[in-house]
Residue, then its C-alpha position, 0 to 999 in steps of 0.5 A: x741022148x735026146x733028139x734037141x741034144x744030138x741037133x745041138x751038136x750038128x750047129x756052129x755058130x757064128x756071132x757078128x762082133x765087127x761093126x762101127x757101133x756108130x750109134x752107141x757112140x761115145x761108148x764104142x770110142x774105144x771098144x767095139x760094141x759087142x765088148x761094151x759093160x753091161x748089166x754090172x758085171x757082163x759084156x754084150x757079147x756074154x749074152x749070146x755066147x751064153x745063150x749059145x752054152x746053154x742051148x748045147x752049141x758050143x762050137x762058136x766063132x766070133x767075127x771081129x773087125x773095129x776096135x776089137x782088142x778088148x773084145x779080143x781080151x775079154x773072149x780069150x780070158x772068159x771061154x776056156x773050154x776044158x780039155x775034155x770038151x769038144x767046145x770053143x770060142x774061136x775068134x776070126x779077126x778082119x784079114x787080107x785074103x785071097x777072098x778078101x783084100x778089104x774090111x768087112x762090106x756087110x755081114x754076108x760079106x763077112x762070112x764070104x770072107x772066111x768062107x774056107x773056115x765055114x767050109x770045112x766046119x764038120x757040122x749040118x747047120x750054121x746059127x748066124x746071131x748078132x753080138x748086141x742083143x739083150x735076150x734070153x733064148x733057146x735055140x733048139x726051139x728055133x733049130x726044132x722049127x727049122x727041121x720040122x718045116x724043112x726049111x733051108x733058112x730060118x730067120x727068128x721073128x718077133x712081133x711088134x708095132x707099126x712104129x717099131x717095125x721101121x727099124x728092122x726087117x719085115x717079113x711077111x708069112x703064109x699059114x705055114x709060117x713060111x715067108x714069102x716076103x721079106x722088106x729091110x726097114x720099110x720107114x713109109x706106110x707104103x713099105x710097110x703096105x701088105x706085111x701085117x701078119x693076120x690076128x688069127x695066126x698071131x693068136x695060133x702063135x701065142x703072140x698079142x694080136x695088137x703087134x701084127x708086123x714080125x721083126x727080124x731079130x738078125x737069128x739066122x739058122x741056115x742048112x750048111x750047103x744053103x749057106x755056102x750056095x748063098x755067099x757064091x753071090x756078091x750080096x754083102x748083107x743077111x737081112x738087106x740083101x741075102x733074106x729077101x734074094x732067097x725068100x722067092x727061091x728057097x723054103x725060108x722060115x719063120x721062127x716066131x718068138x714072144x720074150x724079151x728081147x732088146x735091140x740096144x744098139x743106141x744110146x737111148x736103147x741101151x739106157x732104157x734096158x739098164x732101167x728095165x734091169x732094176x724094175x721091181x719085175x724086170x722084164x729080163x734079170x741077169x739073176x736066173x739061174x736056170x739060165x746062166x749068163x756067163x763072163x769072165x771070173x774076177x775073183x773080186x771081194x763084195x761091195x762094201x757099203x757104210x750109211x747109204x740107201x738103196x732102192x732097185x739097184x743092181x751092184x757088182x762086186x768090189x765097189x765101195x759106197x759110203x754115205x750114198x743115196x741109190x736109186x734105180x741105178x746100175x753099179x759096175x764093178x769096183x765102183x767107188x762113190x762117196x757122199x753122193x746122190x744117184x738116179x737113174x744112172x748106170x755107172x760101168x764101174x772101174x778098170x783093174x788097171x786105169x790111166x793116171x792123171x795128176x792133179x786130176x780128183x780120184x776115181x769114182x764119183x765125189x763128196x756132194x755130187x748128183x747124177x742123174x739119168x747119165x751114163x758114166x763110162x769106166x774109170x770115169x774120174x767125177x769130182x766134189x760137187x759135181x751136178x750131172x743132171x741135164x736140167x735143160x732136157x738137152x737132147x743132142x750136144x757135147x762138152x768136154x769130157x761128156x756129151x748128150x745123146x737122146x737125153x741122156x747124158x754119157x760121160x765117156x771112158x777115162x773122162x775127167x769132169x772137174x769139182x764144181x763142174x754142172x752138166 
C-alpha cells in the first residue's frame, strides 16, 4: 500500500451539518442547509462526503442540529457502505448530555459536545470540514503537508482579494508556510493591516500574486491529541476562537490550495455557482469522472424533451419539457415545464412525493411563463402566464410565496404563484 493510502486510514472525519442557514434563507425554511438541491441532482452535503471517498477516508461522522430531518434522510438513504467494508457515515444529532445541556454554541462546541464519540475514535488525525462548500479536493494532499511540516493543526487556505478577505478568516504565514497570525473576518483596513502574504511565496506556491491575503477554507486537519487538548477550553469556535489561541502555542500550518472553490453560504453565492455550472467551461463540473461526486440512487427514466431549445443547461433525469426555451439554466429532478421560457434560473425540480392543493395549477411550471435570474425551490407549483423577472432590479422584499434576495428572485418550497401572477 502507498504511503497516501495508509494515512488515509488514520483519518475520521468530521463534517459541521447544524448551522441556522440564516443567509440562505428562504431556502433553509424547511431543510438545514447542507441538505439544500444543488447542481440538478446532489445535496450539498454529497460534496464533502464525496470529496472524502475519494480521498480514501471513509470513516465520517456528520454533526446535525437545525431542521436535519432531511439531511437525516438523504445521508442514510445515499452512504450504505457494504458489509465488507470498514466505511460509514455516521450521524451525531444535538443532544442533552452530561457534557452538554444546550444547542450547539459553535463549531468547537459541537465537537466538545460529542468529545467521548472522538475520544474513542481508533485513528491519529481528525479532518474537521464545513457542509456547504462547492469544491473538489484531495485531501491527502492537505494530510501529506501536515505530516511533513509536523504540524499539529492544518488549516486549508486559499488566496484571494482585499475585497474577498472580509468574509473569511486571515492567516498570516512565515517562509515555512506556518501561521503566526490568524484574524476571524478583519472588515476595516486596519484589521487586515500586515496579513498580505509576499508575491515571492504566492509565486513559490503556484498561486497569482495579485490574491496576497490566504482565506480559511473551514479545512481543519488536527493530530487527534491536539484535538481533545484544545476542546478541554470553553472556546466555542474553530476559526474565531480555537485557530488564533493555538497559532501562538502550537505549530499551526498552512495548506495552500489554488482550485475552485466556493463559500455558497448566500442567496447571491449560491446562484452565481449555479451559472458558473452551465458556462461553456465551467470552473467546476459535476460531470468528471475521475472524481465522482456521489448522491443517493433514484432509479428515475431520462428527461424526455419535445420541441424545445437548449443552450448551456444542466438537466437531470425524469423531468419532461415540452415547447420550451432553455438557457443558462439548472433543471432539477423530475421537472415539468410546458410551454415556457427560462433564463438564467435554477428550477430544483420535484419531490417523489409533494403537498396537495386543490384548486391550485399543477406542479411545474405553466404554458406562457418567463422566468428569469429566479431560484425556484422544489414542487413549486408556477401557473399559466406567470412573469418571474424582477424587471424593477428589486434588491430585497417579499411577496406571497417569493421573495427577493440580492437580486434574485427565490420561489420557495412548495410555493404556490397564481395564473397571471407578475413578480
Amino acid at each position: 500500500m502507498s504511503f497516501d493510502h495508509d494515512l488515509a486510514h488514520s483519518v475520521s472525519v468530521l463534517i459541521l451539518g447544524g448551522g441556522r442557514g440564516a443567509r440562505l434563507y428562504p431556502l433553509t425554511q424547511l431543510r438545514s442547509k447542507p441538505a439544500v438541491p444543488v447542481g440538478a441532482k446532489y445535496r450539498l452535503i454529497d460534496i464533502s462526503i464525496s470529496n472524502a471517498i475519494n480521498s480514501g477516508m471513509e470513516q465520517m461522522h456528520v454533526l446535525t442540529q437545525f431542521n436535519s430531518v432531511s439531511l437525516h434522510r438523504h445521508i442514510n438513504r445515499a452512504y450504505r457502505f457494504g458489509a465488507f467494508s470498514k466505511g460509514y457515515v455516521q450521524i451525531l444529532a444535538a443532544q442533552q448530555t452530561p457534557h452538554g445541556q444546550s444547542w450547539f454554541q459553535g463549531t468547537a462546541d459541537a465537537v466538545r459536545q460529542n468529545i467521548n464519540v472522538f475520544r474513542d475514535l481508533e485513528c491519529e488525525y481528525v479532518l474537521v470540514l464545513a457542509g456547504d462548500h462547492m469544491y473538489r479536493m484531495d485531501y491527502r494532499q492537505l494530510l501529506r503537508d501536515h505530516v511533513e511540516h509536523g504540524a499539529d493543526i492544518t488549516v486549508s487556505v486559499k488566496p484571494c482579494s482585499e475585497s474577498e478577505i472580509a468574509g473569511f478568516g486571515a492567516a498570516r504565514v512565515d517562509p515555512s508556510g506556518r501561521i503566526v497570525e490568524f484574524r476571524e473576518k478583519p472588515a476595516s483596513a486596519a484589521a487586515r493591516e500586515g496579513m498580505q502574504v509576499s508575491p515571492a511565496m504566492l509565486e513559490a506556491k503556484g498561486a497569482r500574486s495579485d490574491l496576497p491575503f490566504l482565506a480559511s477554507m473551514g479545512i481543519y486537519l488536527f493530530n487527534k491529541e491536539a484535538l481533545l487538548t484544545v476542546l478541554d477550553s470553553k472556546l466555542v469556535d474553530f476559526g474565531r476562537d480555537i485557530i488564533p489561541a493555538e497559532v501562538g502555542r502550537r505549530r499551526v500550518q498552512a495548506h495552500f490550495f489554488k482550485g475552485y472553490w466556493r463559500d455558497i453560504g448566500t442567496i447571491r453565492a449560491f446562484f452565481d455557482a449555479h451559472m458558473d455550472l452551465v458556462k461553456p467551461e465551467p470552473p467546476f463540473s459535476f460531470h468528471d469522472r475521475s472524481w465522482p461526486i456521489y448522491t443517493r440512487p433514484r432509479y428515475l427514466p431520462g428527461a424526455r424533451l419535445s420541441g424545445c431549445r437548449f443552450n448551456h443547461v444542466v438537466l437531470g433525469e425524469g423531468s419532461r419539457i415540452v415547447d420550451c426555451e432553455v438557457e443558462d439554466s439548472v433543471i432539477g429532478l423530475r421537472s415539468d415545464i410546458r410551454g415556457a421560457k427560462i433564463s438564467r434560473t435554477l428550477i430544483m425540480g420535484v419531490d417523489s412525493h409533494y403537498p396537495d392543493f386543490p384548486g391550485a395549477p399543477p406542479v411545474g411550471v405553466g404554458e406562457g411563463s418567463e422566468i428569469r435570474d429566479a431560484i425556484i425551490d422544489k414542487n413549486a407549483r408556477i401557473g399559466r402566464n406567470v412573469r418571474i423577472v424582477n424587471e424593477a432590479g428589486v434588491q430585497e422584499t417579499d411577496g406571497e410565496g417569493w421573495a427577493i434576495r440580492e437580486g434574485v428572485i427565490v420561489v420557495p418550497k412548495n410555493s404556490v404563484i397564481p395564473d397571471g401572477t407578475v413578480i
